[in-house]
GUNUMI-811103 format. One record per atom (N, C-alpha, C): x, y, z; atom name. Coordinates in steps of 0.2 Angstrom, whole numbers, plus 2048, in hexadecimal, padded with zeros to 3 digits. Example, Ala and Ser with C-alpha at 12.3 -4.5 7.8 and 13.67 -1.06 7.14 Angstrom:
<atom><u>842</u><v>7E4</v><w>827</w><atomo>N</atomo></atom>
<atom><u>83E</u><v>7EA</v><w>827</w><atomo>CA</atomo></atom>
<atom><u>842</u><v>7F0</v><w>827</w><atomo>C</atomo></atom>
<atom><u>840</u><v>7F5</v><w>823</w><atomo>N</atomo></atom>
<atom><u>844</u><v>7FB</v><w>824</w><atomo>CA</atomo></atom>
<atom><u>840</u><v>800</v><w>827</w><atomo>C</atomo></atom>
***
This chain:
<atom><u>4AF</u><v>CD8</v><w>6C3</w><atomo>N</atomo></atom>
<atom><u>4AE</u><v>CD3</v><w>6C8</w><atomo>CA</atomo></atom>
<atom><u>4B3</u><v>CCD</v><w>6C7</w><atomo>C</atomo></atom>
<atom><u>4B7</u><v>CCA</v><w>6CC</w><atomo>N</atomo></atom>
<atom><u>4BB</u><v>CC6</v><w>6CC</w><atomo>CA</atomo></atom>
<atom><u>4B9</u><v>CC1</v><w>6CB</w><atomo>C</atomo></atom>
<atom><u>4BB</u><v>CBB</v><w>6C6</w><atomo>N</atomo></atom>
<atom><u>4B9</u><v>CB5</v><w>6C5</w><atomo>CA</atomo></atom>
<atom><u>4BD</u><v>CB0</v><w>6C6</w><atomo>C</atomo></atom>
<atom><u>4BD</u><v>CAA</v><w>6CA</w><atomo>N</atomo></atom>
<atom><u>4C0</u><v>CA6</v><w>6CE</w><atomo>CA</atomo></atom>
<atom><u>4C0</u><v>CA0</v><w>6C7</w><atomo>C</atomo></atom>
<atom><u>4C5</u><v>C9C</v><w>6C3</w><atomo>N</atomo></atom>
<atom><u>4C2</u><v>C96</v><w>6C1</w><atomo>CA</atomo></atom>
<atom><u>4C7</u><v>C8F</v><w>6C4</w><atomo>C</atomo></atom>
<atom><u>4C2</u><v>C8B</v><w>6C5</w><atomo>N</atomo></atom>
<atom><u>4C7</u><v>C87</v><w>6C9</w><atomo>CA</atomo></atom>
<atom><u>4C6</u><v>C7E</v><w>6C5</w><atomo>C</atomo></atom>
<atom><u>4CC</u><v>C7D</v><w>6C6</w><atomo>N</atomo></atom>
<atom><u>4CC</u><v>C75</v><w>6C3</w><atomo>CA</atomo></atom>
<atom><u>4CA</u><v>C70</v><w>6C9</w><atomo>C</atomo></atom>
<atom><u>4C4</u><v>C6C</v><w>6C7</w><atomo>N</atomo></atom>
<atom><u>4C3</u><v>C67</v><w>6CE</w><atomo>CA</atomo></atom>
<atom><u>4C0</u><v>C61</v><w>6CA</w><atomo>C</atomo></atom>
<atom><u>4C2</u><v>C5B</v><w>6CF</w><atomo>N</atomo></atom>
<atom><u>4BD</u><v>C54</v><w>6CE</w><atomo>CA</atomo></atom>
<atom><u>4BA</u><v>C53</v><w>6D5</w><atomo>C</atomo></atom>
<atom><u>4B5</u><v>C50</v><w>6D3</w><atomo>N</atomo></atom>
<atom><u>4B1</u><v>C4F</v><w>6D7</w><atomo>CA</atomo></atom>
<atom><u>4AE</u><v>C49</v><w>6D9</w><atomo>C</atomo></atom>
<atom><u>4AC</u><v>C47</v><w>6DE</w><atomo>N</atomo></atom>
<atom><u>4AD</u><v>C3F</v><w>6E1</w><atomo>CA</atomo></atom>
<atom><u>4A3</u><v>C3D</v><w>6E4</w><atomo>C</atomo></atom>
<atom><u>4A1</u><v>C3E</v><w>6DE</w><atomo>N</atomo></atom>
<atom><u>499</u><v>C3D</v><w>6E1</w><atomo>CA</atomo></atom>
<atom><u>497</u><v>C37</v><w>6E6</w><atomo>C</atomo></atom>
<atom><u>493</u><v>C38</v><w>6EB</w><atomo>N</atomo></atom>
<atom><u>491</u><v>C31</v><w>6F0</w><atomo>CA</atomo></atom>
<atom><u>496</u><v>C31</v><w>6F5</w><atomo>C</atomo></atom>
<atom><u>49A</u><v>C36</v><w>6F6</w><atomo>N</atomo></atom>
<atom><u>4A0</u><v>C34</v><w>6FB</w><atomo>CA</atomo></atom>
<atom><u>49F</u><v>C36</v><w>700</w><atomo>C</atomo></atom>
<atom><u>4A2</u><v>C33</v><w>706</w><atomo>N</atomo></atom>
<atom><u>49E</u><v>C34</v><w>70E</w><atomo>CA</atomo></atom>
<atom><u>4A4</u><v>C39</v><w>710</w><atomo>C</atomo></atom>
<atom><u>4A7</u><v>C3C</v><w>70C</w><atomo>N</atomo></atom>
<atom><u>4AA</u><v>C43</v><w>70E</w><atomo>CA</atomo></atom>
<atom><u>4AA</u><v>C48</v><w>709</w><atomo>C</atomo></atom>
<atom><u>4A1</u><v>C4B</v><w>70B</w><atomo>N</atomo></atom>
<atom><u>4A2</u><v>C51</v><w>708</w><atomo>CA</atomo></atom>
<atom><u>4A4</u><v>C58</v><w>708</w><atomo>C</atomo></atom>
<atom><u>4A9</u><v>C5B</v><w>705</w><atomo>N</atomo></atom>
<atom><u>4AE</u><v>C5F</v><w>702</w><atomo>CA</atomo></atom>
<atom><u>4B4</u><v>C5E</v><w>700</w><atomo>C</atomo></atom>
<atom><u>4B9</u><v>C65</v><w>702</w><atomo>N</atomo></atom>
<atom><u>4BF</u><v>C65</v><w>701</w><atomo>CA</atomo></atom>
<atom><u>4C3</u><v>C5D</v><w>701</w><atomo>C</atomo></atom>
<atom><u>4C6</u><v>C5A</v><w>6FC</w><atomo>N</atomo></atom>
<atom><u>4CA</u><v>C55</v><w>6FE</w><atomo>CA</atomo></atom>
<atom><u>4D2</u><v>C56</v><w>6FD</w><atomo>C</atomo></atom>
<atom><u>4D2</u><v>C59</v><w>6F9</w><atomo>N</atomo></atom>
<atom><u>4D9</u><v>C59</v><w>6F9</w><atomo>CA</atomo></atom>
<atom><u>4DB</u><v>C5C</v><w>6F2</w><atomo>C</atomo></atom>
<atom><u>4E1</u><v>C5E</v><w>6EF</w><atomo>N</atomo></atom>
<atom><u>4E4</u><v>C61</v><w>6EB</w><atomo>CA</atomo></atom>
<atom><u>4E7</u><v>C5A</v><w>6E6</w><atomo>C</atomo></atom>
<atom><u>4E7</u><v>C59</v><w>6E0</w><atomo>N</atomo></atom>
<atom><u>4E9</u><v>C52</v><w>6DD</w><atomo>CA</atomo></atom>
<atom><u>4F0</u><v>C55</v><w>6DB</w><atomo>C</atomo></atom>
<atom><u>4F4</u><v>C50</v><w>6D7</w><atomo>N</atomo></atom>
<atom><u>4FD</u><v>C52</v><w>6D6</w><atomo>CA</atomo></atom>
<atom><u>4FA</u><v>C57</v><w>6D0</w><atomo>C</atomo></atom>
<atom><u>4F7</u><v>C5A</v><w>6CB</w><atomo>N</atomo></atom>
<atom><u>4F7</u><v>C5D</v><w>6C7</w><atomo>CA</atomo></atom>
<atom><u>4F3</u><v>C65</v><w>6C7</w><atomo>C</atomo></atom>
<atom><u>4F1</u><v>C66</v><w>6D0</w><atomo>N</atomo></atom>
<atom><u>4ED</u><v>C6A</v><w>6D2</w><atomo>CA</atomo></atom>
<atom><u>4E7</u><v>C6B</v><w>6D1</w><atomo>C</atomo></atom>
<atom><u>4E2</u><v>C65</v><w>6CD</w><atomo>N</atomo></atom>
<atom><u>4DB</u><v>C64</v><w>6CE</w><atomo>CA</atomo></atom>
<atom><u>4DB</u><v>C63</v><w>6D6</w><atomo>C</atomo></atom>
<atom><u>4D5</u><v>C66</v><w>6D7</w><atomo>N</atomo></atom>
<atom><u>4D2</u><v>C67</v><w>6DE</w><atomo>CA</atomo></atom>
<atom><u>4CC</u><v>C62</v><w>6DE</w><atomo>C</atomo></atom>
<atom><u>4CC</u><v>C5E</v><w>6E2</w><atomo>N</atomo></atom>
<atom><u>4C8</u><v>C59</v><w>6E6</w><atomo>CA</atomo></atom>
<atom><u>4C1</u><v>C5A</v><w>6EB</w><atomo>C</atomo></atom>
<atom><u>4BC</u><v>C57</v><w>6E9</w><atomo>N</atomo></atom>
<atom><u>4B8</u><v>C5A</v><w>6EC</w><atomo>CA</atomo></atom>
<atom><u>4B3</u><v>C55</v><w>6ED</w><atomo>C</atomo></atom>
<atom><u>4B0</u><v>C51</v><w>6F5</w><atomo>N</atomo></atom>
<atom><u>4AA</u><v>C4D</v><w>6F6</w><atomo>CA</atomo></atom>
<atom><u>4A6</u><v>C4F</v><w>6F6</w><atomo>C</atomo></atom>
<atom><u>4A0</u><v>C4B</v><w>6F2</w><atomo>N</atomo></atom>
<atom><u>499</u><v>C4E</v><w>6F1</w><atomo>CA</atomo></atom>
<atom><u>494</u><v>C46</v><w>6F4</w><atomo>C</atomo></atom>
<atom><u>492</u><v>C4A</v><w>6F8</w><atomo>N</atomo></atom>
<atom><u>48A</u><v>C46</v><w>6FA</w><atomo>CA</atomo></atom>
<atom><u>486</u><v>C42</v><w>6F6</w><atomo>C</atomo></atom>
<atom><u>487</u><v>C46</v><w>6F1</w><atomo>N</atomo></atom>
<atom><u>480</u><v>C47</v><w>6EC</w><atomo>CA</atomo></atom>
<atom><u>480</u><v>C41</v><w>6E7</w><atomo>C</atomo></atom>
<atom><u>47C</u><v>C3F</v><w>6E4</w><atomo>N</atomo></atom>
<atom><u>47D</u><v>C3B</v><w>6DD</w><atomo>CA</atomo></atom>
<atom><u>47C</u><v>C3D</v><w>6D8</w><atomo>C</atomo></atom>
<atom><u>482</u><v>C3A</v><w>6D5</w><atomo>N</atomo></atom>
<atom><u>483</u><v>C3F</v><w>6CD</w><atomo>CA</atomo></atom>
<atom><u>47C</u><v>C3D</v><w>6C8</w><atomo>C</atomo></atom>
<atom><u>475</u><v>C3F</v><w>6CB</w><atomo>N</atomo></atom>
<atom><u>470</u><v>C3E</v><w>6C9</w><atomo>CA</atomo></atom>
<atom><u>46C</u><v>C45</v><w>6C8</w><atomo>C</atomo></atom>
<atom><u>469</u><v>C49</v><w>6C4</w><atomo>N</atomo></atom>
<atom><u>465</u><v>C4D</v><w>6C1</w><atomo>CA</atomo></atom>
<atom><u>466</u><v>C53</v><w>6C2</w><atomo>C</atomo></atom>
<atom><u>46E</u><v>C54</v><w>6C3</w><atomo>N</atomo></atom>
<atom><u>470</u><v>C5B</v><w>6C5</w><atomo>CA</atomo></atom>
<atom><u>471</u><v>C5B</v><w>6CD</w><atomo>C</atomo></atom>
<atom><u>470</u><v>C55</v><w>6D1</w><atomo>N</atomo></atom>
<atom><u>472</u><v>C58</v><w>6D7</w><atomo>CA</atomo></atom>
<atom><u>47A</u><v>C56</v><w>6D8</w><atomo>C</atomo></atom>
<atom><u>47D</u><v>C55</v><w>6D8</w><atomo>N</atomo></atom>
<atom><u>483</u><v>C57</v><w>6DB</w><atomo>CA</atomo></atom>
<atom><u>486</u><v>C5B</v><w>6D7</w><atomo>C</atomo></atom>
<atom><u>485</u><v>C5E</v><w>6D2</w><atomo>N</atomo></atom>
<atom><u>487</u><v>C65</v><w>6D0</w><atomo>CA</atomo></atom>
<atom><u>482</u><v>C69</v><w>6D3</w><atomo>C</atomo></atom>
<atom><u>47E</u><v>C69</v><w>6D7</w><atomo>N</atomo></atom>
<atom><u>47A</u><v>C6E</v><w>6D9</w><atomo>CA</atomo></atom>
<atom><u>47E</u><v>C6E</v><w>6E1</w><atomo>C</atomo></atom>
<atom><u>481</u><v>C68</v><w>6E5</w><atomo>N</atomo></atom>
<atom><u>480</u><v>C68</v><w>6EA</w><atomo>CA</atomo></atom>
<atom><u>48A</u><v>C6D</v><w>6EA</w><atomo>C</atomo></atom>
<atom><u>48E</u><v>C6B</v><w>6E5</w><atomo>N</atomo></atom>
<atom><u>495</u><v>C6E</v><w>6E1</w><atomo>CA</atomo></atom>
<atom><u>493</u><v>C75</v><w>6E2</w><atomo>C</atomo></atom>
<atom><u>491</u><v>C78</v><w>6DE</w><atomo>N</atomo></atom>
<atom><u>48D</u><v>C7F</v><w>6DD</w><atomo>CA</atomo></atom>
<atom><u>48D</u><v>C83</v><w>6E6</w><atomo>C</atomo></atom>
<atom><u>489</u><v>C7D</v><w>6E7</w><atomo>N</atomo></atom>
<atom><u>487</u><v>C81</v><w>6EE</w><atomo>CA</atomo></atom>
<atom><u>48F</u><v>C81</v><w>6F2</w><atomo>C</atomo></atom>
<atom><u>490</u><v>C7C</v><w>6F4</w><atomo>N</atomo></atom>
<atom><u>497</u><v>C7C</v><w>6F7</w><atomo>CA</atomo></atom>
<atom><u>49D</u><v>C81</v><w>6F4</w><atomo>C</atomo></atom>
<atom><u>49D</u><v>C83</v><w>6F1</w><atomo>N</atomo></atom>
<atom><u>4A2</u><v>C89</v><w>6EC</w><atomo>CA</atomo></atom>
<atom><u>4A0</u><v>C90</v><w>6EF</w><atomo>C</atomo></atom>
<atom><u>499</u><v>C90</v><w>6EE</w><atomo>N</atomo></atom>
<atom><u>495</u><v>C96</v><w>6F0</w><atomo>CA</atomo></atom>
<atom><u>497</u><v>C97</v><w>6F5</w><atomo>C</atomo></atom>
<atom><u>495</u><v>C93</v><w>6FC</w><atomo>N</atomo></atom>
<atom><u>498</u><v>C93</v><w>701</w><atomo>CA</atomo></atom>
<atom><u>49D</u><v>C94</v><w>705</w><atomo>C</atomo></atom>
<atom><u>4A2</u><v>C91</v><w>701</w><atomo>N</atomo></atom>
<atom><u>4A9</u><v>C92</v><w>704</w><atomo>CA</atomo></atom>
<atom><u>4AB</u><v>C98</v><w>701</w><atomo>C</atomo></atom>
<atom><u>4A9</u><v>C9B</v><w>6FC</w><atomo>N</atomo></atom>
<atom><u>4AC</u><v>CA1</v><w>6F9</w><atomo>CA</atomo></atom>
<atom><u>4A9</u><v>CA8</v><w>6FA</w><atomo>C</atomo></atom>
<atom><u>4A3</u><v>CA4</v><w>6FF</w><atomo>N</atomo></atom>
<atom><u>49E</u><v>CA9</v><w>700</w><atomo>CA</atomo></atom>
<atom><u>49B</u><v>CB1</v><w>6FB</w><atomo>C</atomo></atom>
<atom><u>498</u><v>CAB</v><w>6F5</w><atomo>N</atomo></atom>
<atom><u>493</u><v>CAF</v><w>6F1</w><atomo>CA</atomo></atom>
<atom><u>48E</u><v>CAB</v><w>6F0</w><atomo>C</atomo></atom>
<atom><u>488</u><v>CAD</v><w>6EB</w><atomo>N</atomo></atom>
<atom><u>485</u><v>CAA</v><w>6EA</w><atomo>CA</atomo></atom>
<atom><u>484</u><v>CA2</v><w>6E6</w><atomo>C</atomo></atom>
<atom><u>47F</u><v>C9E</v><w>6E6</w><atomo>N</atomo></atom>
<atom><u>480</u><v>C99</v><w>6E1</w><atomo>CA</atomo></atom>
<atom><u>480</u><v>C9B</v><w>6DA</w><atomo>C</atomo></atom>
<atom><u>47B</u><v>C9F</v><w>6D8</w><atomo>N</atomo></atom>
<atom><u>47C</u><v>CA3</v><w>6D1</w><atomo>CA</atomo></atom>
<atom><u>483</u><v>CA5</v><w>6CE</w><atomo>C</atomo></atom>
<atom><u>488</u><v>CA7</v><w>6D3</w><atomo>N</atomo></atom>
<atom><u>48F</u><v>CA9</v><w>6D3</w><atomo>CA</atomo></atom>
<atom><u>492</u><v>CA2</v><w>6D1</w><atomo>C</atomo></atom>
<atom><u>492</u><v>C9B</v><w>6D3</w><atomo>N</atomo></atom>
<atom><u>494</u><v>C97</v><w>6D0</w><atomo>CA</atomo></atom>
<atom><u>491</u><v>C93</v><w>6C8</w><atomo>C</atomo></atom>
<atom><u>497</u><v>C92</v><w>6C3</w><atomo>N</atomo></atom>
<atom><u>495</u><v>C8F</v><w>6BC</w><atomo>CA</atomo></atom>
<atom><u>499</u><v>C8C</v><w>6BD</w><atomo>C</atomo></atom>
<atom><u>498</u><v>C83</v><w>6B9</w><atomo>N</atomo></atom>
<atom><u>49A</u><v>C7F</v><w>6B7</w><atomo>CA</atomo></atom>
<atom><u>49D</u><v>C81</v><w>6AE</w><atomo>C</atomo></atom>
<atom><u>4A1</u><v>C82</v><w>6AE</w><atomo>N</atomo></atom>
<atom><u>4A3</u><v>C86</v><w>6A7</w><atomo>CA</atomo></atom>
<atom><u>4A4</u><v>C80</v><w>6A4</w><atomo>C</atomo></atom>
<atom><u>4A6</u><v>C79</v><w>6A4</w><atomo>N</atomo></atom>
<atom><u>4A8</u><v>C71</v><w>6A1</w><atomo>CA</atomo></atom>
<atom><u>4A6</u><v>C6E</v><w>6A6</w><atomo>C</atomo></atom>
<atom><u>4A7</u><v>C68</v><w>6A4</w><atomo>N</atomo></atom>
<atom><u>4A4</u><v>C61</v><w>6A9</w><atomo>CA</atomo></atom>
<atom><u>4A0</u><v>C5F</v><w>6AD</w><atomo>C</atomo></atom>
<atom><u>49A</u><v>C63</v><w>6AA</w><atomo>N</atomo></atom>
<atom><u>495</u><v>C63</v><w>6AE</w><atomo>CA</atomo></atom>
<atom><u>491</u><v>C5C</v><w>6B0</w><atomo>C</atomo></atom>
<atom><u>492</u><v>C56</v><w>6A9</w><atomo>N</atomo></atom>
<atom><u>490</u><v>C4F</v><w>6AA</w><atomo>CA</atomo></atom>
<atom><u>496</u><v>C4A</v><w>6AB</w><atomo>C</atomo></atom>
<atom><u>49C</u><v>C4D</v><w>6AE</w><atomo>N</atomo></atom>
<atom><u>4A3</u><v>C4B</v><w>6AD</w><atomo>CA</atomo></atom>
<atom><u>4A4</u><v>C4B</v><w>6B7</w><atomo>C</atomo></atom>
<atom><u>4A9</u><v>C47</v><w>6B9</w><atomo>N</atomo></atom>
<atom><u>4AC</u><v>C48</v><w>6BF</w><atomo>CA</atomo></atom>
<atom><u>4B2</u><v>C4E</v><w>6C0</w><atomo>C</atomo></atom>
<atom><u>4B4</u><v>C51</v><w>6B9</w><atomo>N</atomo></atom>
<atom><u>4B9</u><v>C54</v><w>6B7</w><atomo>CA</atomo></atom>
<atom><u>4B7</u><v>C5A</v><w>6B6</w><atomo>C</atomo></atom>
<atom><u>4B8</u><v>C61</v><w>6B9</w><atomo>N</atomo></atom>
<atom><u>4B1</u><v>C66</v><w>6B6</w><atomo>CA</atomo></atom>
<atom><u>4B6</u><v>C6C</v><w>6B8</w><atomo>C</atomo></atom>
<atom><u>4B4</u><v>C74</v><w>6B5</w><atomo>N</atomo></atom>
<atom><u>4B7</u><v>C78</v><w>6B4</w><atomo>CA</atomo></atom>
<atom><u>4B2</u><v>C7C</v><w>6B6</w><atomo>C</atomo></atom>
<atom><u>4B3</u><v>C80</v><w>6BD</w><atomo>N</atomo></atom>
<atom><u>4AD</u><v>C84</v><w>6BF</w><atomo>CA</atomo></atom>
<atom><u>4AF</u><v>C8D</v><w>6C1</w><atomo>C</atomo></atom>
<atom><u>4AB</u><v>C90</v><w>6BF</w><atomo>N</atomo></atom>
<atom><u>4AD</u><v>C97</v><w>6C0</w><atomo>CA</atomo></atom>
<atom><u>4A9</u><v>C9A</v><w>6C6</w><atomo>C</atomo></atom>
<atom><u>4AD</u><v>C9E</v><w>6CC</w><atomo>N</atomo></atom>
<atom><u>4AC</u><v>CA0</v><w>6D1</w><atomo>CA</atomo></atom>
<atom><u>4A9</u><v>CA7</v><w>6D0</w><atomo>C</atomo></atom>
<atom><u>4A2</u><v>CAC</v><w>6D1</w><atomo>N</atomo></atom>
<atom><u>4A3</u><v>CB4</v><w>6D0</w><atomo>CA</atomo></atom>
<atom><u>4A2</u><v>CB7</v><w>6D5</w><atomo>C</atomo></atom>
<atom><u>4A5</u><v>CBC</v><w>6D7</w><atomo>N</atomo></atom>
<atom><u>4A1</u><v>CC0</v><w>6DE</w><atomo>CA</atomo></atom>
<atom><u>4A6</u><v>CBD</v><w>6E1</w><atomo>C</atomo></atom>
<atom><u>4AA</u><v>CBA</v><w>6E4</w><atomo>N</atomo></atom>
<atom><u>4AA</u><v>CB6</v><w>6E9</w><atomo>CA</atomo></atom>
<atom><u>4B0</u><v>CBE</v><w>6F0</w><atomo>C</atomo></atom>
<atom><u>4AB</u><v>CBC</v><w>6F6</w><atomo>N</atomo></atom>
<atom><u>4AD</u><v>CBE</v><w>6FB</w><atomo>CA</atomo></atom>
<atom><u>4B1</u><v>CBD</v><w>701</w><atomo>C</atomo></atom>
<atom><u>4B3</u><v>CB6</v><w>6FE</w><atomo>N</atomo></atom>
<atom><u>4BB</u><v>CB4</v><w>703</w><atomo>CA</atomo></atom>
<atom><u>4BC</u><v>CAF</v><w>6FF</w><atomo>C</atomo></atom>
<atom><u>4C2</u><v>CAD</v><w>701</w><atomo>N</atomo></atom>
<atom><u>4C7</u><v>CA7</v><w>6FD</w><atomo>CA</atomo></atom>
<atom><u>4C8</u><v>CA1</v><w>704</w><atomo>C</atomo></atom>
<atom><u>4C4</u><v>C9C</v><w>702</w><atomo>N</atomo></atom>
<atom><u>4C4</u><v>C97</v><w>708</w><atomo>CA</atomo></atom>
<atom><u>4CB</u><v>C95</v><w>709</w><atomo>C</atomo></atom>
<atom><u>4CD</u><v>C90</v><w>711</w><atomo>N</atomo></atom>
<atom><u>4D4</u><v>C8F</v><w>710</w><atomo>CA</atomo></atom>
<atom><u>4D9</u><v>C8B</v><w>70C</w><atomo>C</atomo></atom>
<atom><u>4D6</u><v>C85</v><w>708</w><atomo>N</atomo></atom>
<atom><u>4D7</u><v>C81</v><w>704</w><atomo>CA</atomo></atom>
<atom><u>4DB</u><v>C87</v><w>6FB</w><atomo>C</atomo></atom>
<atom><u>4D7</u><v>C8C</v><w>6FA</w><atomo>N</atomo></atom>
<atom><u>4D6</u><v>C8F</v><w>6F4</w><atomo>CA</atomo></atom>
<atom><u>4DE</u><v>C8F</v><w>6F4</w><atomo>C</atomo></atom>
<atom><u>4E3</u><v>C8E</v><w>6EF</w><atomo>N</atomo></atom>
<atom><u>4EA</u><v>C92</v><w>6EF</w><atomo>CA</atomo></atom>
<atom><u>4EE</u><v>C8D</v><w>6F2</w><atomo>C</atomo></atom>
<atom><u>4EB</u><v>C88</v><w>6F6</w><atomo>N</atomo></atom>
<atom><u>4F1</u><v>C84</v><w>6F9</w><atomo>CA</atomo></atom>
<atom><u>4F3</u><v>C7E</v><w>6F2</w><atomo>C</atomo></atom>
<atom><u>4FB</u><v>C7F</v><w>6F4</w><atomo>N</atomo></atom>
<atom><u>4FD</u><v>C7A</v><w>6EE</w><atomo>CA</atomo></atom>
<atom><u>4FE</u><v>C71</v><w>6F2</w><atomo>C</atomo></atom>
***
């Protein structure tokens, strides 16, 4: 099974949840609704990965940064590559 890892920060409480943009060092940017309160905007992260890469949420790990805005997450299963994924 192929495993996606991807470098991202994450912008909790932002009225534009997802994709935001690519930063100059290719960390991926990403708006979360949610507040960095008791797991949920890593839960809501999780979900939106699933999502867009269409696999499960069990398919997404927060491998680092799980209490960080800076986090290291691993994709598994993933059955398409959203349009964002590879762009520089």
């Amino acid at each position: 099974m192929t495993r996606i890892v991807l470098d991202l920060k994450v912008v909790p409480r932002s009225s534009r949840p997802g994709y935001l943009g690519r930063m100059a060092d290719g960390t991926l940017r990403f708006g979360l609704s949610s507040p960095p309160v008791d797991g949920k905007a890593n839960r809501e992260l999780a979900e939106m990965l699933a999502e867009a890469f269409g696999t499960r949420r069990s398919g997404v790990e927060i491998l680092s940064g799980s209490a960080s805005r800076r986090k290291r997450v691993a994709v598994a299963g993933a059955t398409r590559r959203p349009g964002w994924y590879g762009r520089s």
